[in-house]
N, C-alpha and C positions, 0 to 999 in steps of 0.2 A: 504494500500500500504506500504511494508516495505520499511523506509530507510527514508520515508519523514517525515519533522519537518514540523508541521504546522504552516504556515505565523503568527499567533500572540502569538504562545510561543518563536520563534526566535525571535519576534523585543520586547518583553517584556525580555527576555535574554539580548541583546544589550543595552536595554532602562537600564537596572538594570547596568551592568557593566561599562556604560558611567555614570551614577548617583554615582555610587562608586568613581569611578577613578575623576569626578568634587567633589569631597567630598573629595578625598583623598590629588589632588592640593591645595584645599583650607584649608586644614589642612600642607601641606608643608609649604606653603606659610605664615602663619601663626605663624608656629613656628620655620620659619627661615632653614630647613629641606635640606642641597643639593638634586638635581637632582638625582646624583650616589646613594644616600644612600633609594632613597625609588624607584625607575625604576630597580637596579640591582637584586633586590632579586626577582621584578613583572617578570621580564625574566627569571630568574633560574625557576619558579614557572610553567611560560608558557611551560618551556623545559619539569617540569615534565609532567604537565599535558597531550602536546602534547604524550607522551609517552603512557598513558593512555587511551588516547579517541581515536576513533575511525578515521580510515583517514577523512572519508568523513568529518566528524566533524573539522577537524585540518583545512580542504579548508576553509570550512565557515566560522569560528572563525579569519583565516585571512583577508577573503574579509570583512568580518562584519569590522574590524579597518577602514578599508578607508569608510565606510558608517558614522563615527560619523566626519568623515572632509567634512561638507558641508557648503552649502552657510549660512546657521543658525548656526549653534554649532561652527565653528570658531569664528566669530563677539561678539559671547554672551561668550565665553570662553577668550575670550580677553578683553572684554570690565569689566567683574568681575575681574581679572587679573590686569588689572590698575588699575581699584578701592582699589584692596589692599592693591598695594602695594605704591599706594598713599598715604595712611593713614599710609602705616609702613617705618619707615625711611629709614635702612639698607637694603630696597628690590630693587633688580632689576624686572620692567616691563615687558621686552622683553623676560627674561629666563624666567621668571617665566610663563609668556604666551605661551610662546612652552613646558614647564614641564608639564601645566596642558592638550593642546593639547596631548600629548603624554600617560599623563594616561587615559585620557577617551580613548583611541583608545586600548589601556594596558586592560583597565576593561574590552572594550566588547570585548578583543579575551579569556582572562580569562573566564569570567559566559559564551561565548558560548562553550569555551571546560568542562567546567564543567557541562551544561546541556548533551553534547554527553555523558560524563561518569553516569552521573545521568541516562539517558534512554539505555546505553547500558546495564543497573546490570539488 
C-alpha cells in the first residue's frame, strides 16, 4: 500500500527522537545551556526539514509531538529534571522541566520528518 508507515518504524522514529531530545535536556541542563540557545536553531531545522518531507509526513511528525506528553513521559521528565537540578546550584526546576518537555516533543517531530525524507529518496 503506498503512503503507509508501518506502526513500528513510526513509534521507533518517535521513541528515537524523544530519546534525543531527553539526552539533549539533560545535556542543557547540565551545562547550564539557555532554552533560546538550543530550541531556536531545533525550529529553524524543523522549518527546513518540513520543506523537504513530504506533507503527509509534516501531519504526522506534528501529531507524533503531542504523543511524547502523556501521563508517563511528563512525570518521569520532570521528576529527572528536579533531580538535576537539585544537585546543580544555579539551576532553575520548573524551566528546566518545560525545556526538556519541549525537546523531547522537538526530537520526535524532527526523526519523524526525517524518516519521510529518508523513505521519500
Amino acid at each position: 500500500m503506498k503512503g503507509a508507515i508501518p506502526q513500528k518504524i513510526l513509534i521507533h522514529a518517535v521513541a528515537i527522537g524523544f530519546g534525543g531530545g531527553m539526552a539533549l535536556g539533560i545535556f542543557k541542563i547540565l551545562n547550564n545551556i539557555p532554552n533560546t540557545k538550543i530550541i531556536m536553531p531545533i525550529l529553524i531545522l524543523i522549518l527546513i526539514l518540513t520543506y523537504f518531507a513530504p506533507d503527509e509526513f509534516v501531519a504526522i511528525a506534528m501529531d507524533s509531538a503531542s504523543s511524547t506528553i502523556g501521563p508517563v513521559n511528563i512525570p518521569l521528565n520532570m521528576a529527572v529534571t528536579i533531580g538535576f537540578s537539585k544537585i546543580l546550584e544555579n539551576s532553575d526546576s520548573l524551566l528546566n522541566g518545560f525545556g526538556i518537555v519541549g525537546l523531547t516533543s522537538l526530537g520526535a517531530v524532527v526523526s519523524v520528518l526525517i524518516l519521510g525524507i529518508i523513505t521519500s529518496i
